[in-house]
C-alpha beads as a LAMMPS data file, in Angstrom:
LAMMPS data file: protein, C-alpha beads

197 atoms
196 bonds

1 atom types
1 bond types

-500.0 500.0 xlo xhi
-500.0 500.0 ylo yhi
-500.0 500.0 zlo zhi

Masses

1 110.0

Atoms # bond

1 1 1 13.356 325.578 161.064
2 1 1 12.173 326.675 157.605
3 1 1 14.151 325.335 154.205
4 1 1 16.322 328.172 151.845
5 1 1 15.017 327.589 148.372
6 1 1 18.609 327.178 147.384
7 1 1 17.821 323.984 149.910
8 1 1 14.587 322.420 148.628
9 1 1 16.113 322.721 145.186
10 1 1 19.109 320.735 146.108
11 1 1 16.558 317.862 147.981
12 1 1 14.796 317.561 145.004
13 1 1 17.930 315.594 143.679
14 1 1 19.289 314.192 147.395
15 1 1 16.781 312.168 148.761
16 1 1 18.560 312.360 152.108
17 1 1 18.780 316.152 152.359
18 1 1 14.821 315.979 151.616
19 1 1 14.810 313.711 154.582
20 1 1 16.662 315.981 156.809
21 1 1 14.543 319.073 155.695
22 1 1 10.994 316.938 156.255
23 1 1 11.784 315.534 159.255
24 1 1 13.466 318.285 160.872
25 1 1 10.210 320.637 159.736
26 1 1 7.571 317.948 161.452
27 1 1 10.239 317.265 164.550
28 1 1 8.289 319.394 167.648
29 1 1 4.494 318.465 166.114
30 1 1 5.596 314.450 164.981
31 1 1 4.181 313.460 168.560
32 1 1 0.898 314.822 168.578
33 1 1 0.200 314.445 164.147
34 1 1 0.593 310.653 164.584
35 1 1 -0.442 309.862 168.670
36 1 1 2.883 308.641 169.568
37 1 1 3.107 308.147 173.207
38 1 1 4.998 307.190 175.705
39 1 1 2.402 305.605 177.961
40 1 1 0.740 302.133 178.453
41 1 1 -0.415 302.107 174.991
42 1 1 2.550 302.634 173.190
43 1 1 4.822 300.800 175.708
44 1 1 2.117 297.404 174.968
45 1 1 2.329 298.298 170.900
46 1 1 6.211 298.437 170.621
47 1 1 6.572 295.482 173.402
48 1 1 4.572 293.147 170.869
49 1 1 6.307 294.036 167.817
50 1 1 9.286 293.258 169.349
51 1 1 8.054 290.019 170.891
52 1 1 6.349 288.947 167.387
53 1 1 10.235 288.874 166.363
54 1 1 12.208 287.554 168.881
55 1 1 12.120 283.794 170.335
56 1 1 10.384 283.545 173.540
57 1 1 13.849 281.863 175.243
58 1 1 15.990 284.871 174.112
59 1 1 13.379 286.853 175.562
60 1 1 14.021 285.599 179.251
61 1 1 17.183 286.662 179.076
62 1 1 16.586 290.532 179.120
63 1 1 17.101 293.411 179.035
64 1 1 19.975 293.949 176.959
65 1 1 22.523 296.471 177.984
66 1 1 23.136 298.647 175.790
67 1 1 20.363 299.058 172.700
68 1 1 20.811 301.926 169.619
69 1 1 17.783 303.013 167.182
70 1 1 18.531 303.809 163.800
71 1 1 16.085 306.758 162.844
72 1 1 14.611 307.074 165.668
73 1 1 12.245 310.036 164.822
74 1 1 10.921 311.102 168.307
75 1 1 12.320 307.738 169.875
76 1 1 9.070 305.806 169.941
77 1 1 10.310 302.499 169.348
78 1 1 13.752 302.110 171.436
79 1 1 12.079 304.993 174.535
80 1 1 8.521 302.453 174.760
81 1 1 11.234 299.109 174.808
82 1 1 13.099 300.398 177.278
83 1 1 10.472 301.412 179.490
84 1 1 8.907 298.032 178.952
85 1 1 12.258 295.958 180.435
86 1 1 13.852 295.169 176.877
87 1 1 17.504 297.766 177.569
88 1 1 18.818 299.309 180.240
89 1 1 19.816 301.892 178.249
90 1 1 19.688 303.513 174.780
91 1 1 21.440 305.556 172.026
92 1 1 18.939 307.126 169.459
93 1 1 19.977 308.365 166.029
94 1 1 18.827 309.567 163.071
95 1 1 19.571 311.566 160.025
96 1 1 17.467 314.747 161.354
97 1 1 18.728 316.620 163.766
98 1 1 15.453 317.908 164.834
99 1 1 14.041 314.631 165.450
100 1 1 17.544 313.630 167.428
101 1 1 16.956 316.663 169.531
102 1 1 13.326 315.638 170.647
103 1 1 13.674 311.897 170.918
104 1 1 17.069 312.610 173.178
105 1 1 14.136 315.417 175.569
106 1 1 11.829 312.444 175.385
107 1 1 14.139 310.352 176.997
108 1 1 15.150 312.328 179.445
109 1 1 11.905 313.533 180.534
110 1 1 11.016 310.203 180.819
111 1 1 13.683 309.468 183.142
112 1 1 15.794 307.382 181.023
113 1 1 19.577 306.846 180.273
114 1 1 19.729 307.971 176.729
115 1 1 21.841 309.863 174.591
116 1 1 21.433 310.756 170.753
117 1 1 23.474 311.242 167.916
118 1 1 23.063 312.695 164.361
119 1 1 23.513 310.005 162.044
120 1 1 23.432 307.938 158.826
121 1 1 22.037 304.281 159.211
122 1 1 24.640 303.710 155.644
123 1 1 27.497 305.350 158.191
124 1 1 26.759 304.594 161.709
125 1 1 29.380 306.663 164.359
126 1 1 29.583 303.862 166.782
127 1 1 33.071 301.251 167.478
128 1 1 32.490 297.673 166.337
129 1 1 30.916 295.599 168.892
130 1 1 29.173 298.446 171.022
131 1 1 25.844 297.642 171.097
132 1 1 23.708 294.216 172.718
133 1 1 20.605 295.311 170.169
134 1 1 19.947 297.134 167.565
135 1 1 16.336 298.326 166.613
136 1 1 14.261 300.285 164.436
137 1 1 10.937 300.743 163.604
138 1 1 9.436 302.771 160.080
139 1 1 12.939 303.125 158.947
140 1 1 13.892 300.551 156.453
141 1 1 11.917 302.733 153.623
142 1 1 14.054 305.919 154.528
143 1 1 17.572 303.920 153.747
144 1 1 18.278 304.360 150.247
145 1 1 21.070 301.155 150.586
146 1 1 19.809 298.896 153.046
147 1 1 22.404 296.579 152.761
148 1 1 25.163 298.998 153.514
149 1 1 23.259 299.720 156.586
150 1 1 22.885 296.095 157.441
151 1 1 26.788 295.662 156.909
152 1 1 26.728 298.890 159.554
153 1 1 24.220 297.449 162.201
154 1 1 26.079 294.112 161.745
155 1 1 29.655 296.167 162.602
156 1 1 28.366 297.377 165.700
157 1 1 26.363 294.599 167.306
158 1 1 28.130 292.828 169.574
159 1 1 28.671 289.102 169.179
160 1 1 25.565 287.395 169.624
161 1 1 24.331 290.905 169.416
162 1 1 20.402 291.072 167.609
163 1 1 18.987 293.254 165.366
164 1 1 15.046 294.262 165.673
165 1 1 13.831 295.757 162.331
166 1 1 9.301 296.767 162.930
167 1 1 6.481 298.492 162.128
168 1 1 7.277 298.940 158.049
169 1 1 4.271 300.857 156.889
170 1 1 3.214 298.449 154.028
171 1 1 2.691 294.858 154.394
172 1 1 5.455 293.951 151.719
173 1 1 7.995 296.143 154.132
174 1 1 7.392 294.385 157.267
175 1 1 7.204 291.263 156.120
176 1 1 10.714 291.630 154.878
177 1 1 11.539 293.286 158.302
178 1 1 10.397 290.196 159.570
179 1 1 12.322 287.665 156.998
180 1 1 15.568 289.876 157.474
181 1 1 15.065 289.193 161.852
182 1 1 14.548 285.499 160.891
183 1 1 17.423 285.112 159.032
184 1 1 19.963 287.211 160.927
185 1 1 18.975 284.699 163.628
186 1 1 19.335 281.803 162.168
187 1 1 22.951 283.000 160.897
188 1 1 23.924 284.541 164.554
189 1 1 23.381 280.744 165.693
190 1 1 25.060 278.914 162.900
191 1 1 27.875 281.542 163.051
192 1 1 28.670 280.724 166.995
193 1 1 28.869 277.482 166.032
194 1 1 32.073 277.781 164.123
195 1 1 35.678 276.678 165.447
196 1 1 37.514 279.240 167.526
197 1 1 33.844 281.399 168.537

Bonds

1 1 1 2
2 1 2 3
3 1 3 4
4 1 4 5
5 1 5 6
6 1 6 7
7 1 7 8
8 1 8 9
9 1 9 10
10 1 10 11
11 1 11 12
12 1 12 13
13 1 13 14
14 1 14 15
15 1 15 16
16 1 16 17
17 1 17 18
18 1 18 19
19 1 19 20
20 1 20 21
21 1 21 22
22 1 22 23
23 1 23 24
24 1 24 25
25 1 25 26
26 1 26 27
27 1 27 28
28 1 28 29
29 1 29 30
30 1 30 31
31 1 31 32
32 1 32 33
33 1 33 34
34 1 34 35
35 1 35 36
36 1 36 37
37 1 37 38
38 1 38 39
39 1 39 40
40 1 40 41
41 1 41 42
42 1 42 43
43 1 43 44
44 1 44 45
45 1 45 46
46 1 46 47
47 1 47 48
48 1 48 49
49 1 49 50
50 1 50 51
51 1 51 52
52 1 52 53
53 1 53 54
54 1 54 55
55 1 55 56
56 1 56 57
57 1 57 58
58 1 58 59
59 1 59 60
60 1 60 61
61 1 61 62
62 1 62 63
63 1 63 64
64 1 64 65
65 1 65 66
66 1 66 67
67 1 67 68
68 1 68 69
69 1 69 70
70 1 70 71
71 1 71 72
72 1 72 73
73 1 73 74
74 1 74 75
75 1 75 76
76 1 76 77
77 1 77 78
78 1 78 79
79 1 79 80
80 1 80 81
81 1 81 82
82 1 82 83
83 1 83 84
84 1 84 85
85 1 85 86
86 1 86 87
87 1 87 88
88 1 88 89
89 1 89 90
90 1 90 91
91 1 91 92
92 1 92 93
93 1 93 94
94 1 94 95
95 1 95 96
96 1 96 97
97 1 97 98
98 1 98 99
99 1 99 100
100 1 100 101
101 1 101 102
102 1 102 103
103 1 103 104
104 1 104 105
105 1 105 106
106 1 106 107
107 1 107 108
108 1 108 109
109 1 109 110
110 1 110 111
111 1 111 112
112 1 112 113
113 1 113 114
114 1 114 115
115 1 115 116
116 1 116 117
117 1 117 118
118 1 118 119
119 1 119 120
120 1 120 121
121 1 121 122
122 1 122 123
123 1 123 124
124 1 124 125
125 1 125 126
126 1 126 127
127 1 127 128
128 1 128 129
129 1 129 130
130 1 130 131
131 1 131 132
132 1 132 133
133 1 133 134
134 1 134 135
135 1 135 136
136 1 136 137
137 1 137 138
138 1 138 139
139 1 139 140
140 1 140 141
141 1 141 142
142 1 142 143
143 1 143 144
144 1 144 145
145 1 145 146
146 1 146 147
147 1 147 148
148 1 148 149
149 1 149 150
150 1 150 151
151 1 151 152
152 1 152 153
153 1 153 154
154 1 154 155
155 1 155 156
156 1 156 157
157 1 157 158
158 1 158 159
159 1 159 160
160 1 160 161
161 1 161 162
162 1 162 163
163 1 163 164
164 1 164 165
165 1 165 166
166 1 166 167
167 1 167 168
168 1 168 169
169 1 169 170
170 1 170 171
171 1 171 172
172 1 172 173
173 1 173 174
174 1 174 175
175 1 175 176
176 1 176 177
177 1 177 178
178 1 178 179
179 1 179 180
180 1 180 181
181 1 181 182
182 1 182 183
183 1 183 184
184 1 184 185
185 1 185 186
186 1 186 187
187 1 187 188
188 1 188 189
189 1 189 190
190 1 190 191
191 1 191 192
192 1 192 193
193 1 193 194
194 1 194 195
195 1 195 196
196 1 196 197
């Protein structure tokens, strides 16, 4: 799909439409420009980032049931956990419909029980409680309120749910991808602690 100029005009001042224009442009090449796969390699890469994060005795307790990425892009991160035992199954979204599109045929052509939605990590179209874990991976710098999205990711987990934020392009972004995993933790266990949970 090719952008009006009436369109690029308008992204110039909506950082989300410029989003939605990008990624929907790069959506059938994304795969091949950056060497995402969906083999051994990639299942190993995404594995690890998700076991630098969570603690080895939450860990033998998988998979989780349900999981949902927020921007998925072509699915890399939730697609390669799922095929490495983290989820059963998976719900992929993101803000381009493009990306939605090829992430939901990578799933399937991989044999795997996903389904995708268009969607807004500050506006996520899911009940309370409906998801076991939440991840995503490269997406934290695309949310222009990241708390909002955090109150949203929060909303849906289900209690005792976890949240798995990766793969931040900078050093400064994943290490607060990291902090943010270590502290929703340590607030998921002091929060089951209180009276009537």
């Amino acid at each position: 799909p090719h952008a009006t100029e009436e369109q690029v005009e308008a992204a110039r001042h909506d950082t989300k439409l410029a989003q939605v224009l990008y990624h929907d442009w790069e959506a059938e090449s994304y795969d091949e420009k950056w060497s995402i796969s969906y083999d051994q390699r990639c299942v190993e890469y995404a594995r690890s980032r998700f076991d630098a994060i969570v603690p080895e005795q939450v860990q033998r307790e998988l998979p989780y049931d349900r999981a949902l990425e927020l921007g998925c892009g072509t699915g890399f991160f939730l697609l390669n956990l799922i095929q490495s035992g983290v989820a059963r199954r998976g719900s992929v979204t993101d803000l381009s419909p493009g990306m939605v599109k090829v992430a939901t045929r990578n799933g399937q052509s991989l044999g795997l029980d996903i389904d995708g939605r268009v969607a807004d990590a500050e506006g996520i179209p899911y009940e309370d409680n409906s998801f076991d874990l939440v991840v995503g991976h490269a997406v934290l710098h695309h949310i222009p309120d990241v708390e909002l999205s955090l109150r949203e990711v929060v909303r849906i987990l289900k209690p005792g749910g976890r949240f798995v934020f990766a793969g931040e392009p900078t050093t400064v972004g994943n290490a607060y991808a990291r902090r943010l995993a270590d502290l929703t933790w340590k607030t998921t266990v002091a929060a089951m602690k209180l009276p009537g949970l």
